[in-house]
C-alpha positions in Angstrom: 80.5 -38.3 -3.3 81.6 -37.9 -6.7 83.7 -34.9 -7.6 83.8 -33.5 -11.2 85.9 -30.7 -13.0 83.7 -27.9 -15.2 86.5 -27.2 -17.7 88.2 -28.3 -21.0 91.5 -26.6 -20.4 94.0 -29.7 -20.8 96.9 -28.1 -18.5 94.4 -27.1 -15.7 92.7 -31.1 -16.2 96.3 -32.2 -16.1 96.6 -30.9 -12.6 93.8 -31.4 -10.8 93.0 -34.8 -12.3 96.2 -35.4 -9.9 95.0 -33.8 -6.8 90.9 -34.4 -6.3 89.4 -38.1 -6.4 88.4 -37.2 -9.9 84.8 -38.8 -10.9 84.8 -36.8 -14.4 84.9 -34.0 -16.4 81.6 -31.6 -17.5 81.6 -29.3 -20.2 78.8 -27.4 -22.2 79.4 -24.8 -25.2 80.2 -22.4 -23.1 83.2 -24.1 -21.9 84.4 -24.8 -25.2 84.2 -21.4 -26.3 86.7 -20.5 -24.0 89.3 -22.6 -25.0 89.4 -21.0 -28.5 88.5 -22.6 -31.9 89.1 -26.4 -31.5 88.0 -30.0 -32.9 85.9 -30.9 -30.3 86.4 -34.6 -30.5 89.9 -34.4 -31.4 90.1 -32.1 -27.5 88.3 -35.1 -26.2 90.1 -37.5 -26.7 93.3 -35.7 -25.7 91.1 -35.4 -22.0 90.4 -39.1 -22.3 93.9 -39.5 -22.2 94.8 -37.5 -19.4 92.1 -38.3 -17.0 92.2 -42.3 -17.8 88.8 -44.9 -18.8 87.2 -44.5 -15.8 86.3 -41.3 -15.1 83.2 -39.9 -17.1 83.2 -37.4 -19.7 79.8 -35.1 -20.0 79.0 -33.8 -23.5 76.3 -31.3 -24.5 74.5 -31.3 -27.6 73.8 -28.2 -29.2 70.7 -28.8 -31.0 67.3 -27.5 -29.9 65.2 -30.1 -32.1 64.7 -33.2 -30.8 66.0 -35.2 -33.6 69.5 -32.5 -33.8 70.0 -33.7 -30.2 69.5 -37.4 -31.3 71.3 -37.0 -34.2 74.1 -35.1 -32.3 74.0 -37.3 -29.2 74.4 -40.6 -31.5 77.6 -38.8 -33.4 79.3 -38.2 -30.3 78.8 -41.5 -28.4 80.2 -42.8 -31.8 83.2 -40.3 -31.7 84.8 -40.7 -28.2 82.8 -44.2 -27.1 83.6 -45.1 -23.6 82.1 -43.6 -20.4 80.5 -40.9 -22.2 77.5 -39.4 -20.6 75.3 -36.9 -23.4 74.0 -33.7 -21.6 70.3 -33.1 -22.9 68.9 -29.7 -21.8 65.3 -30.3 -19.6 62.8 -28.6 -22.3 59.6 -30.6 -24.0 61.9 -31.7 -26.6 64.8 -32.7 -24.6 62.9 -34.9 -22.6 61.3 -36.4 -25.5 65.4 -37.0 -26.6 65.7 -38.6 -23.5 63.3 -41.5 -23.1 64.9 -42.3 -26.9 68.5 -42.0 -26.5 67.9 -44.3 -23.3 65.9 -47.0 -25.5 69.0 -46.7 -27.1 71.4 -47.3 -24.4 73.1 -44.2 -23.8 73.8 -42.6 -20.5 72.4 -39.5 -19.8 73.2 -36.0 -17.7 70.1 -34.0 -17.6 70.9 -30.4 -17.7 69.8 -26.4 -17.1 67.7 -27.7 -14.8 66.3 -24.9 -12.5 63.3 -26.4 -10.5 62.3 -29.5 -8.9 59.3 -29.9 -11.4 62.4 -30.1 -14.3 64.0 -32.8 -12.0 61.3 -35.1 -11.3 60.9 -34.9 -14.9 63.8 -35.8 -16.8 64.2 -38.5 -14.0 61.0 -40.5 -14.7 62.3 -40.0 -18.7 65.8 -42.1 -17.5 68.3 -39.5 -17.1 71.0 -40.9 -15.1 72.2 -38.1 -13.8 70.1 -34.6 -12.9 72.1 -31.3 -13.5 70.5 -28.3 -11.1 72.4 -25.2 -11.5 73.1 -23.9 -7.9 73.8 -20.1 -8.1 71.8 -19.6 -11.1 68.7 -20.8 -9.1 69.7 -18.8 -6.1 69.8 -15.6 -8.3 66.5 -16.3 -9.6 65.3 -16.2 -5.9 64.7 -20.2 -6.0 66.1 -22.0 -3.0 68.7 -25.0 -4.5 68.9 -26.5 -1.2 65.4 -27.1 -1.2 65.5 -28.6 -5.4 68.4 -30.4 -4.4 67.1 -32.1 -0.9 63.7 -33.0 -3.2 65.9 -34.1 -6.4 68.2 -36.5 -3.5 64.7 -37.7 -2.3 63.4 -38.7 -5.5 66.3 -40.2 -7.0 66.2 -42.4 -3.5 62.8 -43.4 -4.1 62.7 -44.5 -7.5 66.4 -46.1 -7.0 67.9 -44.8 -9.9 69.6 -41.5 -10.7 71.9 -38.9 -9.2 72.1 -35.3 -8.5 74.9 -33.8 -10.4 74.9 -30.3 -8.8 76.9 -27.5 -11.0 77.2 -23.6 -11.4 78.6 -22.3 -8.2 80.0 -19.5 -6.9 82.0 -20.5 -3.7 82.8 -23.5 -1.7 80.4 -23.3 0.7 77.9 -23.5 -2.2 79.4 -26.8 -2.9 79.4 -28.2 0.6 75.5 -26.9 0.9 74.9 -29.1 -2.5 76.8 -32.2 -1.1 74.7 -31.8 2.7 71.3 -31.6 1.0 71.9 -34.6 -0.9 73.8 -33.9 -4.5 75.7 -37.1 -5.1 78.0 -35.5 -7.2 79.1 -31.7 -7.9 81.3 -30.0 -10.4 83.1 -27.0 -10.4 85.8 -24.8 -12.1 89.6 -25.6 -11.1 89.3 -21.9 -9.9 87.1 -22.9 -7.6 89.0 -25.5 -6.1 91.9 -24.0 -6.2 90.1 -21.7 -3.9 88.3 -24.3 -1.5 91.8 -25.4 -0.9 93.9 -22.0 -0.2 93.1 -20.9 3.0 96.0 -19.1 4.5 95.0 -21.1 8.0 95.6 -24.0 6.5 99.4 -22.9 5.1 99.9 -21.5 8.3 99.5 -24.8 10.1 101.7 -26.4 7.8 104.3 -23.6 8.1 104.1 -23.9 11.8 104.8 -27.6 12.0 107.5 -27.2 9.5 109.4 -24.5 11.9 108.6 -26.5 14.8 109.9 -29.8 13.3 112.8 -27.8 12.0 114.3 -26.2 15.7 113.5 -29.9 17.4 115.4 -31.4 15.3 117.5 -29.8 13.3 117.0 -31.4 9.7 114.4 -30.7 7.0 113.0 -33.6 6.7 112.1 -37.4 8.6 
């Protein structure tokens, strides 16, 4: 299982880059529109630097044209080199992008990917790594377990490829990706923050602290 954060904020990749077995960090326009006006590569490379050279970074081309996302995908790969994987959006010309930017070597996150159809797609073009979009699908009445499950099965079959599951609501959304079969899953730092706040939990730990505490009459072992 790999487990990737969805966010550019630095202070908030500081953090949790710390705490979860990070496997990357995703981002998409959308993302960087929330952090304000920026230099993209120049915010890069200061998340390069936090998270380390082996984590992946996932980059999202703007461009609906196939040759703007080669063009695009070629400029950033040049930019921020290392484990950089370019996120092409599953539409006719994307996977056309695709099956070049692979003849070219680069790594590939296949994105805004709502049906298994999509999927099966962009993985026969090369993509390394297939991006459903969990609650998105569910809103839209589609069942992401199922596209998942069939996206896990295919990537099996063909031995290459993972499932890189992403827009979620809630935890249990996540751990219903991971069952079915995503390989990997990204999420906000909101949403971890979340997953791992259940008063239960603090509870517990309260509870053995007291107890520890009136047995033996120090803080600490």
């Amino acid at each position: 299982m790999e487990f990737m954060l969805d966010t550019l904020n630095l202070n908030e990749i500081k953090k949790w880059s710390q705490i979860l077995p990070l496997a990357g960090v995703t981002s998409n326009p959308t993302i960087i529109k929330k952090e304000g006006e920026l230099d993209l590569f120049e915010h890069l490379t200061k998340v390069r630097e936090l998270i380390g050279e082996d984590p992946s970074i996932h980059v999202q081309v703007v461009a609906k044209d196939t040759a703007g996302m080669i063009r695009e995908a070629k400029k950033i790969k040049e930019e921020l080199g290392g484990n950089i994987y370019i996120k092409i959006p599953v539409t006719p010309e994307g996977l056309v992008a695709i099956k070049q930017l692979k003849q070219l070597g680069l790594k590939i996150t296949a994105t805004a990917i709502y049906t298994s159809f999509q999927g099966l797609l962009a993985l026969k073009a090369g993509a390394d790594y297939l991006a459903p979009y969990y609650n998105r699908m569910e809103n839209l009445g589609t069942d992401p377990v199922a596209v998942i499950s069939q996206l896990a099965q295919a990537c099996r079959n063909e031995q290459h490829g993972k499932v890189l599951a992403a827009s979620f609501k809630n935890t249990s959304q996540v751990t219903k990706a991971l069952v079915a079969g995503a390989s990997a899953v990204t999420a906000s730092s909101e949403l971890y923050a979340t997953g791992l706040a259940d008063p239960a939990v603090m509870k517990a730990v309260d509870d053995f602290a007291t107890d520890w505490k009136d047995s033996q009459r120090k803080e600490g072992i």
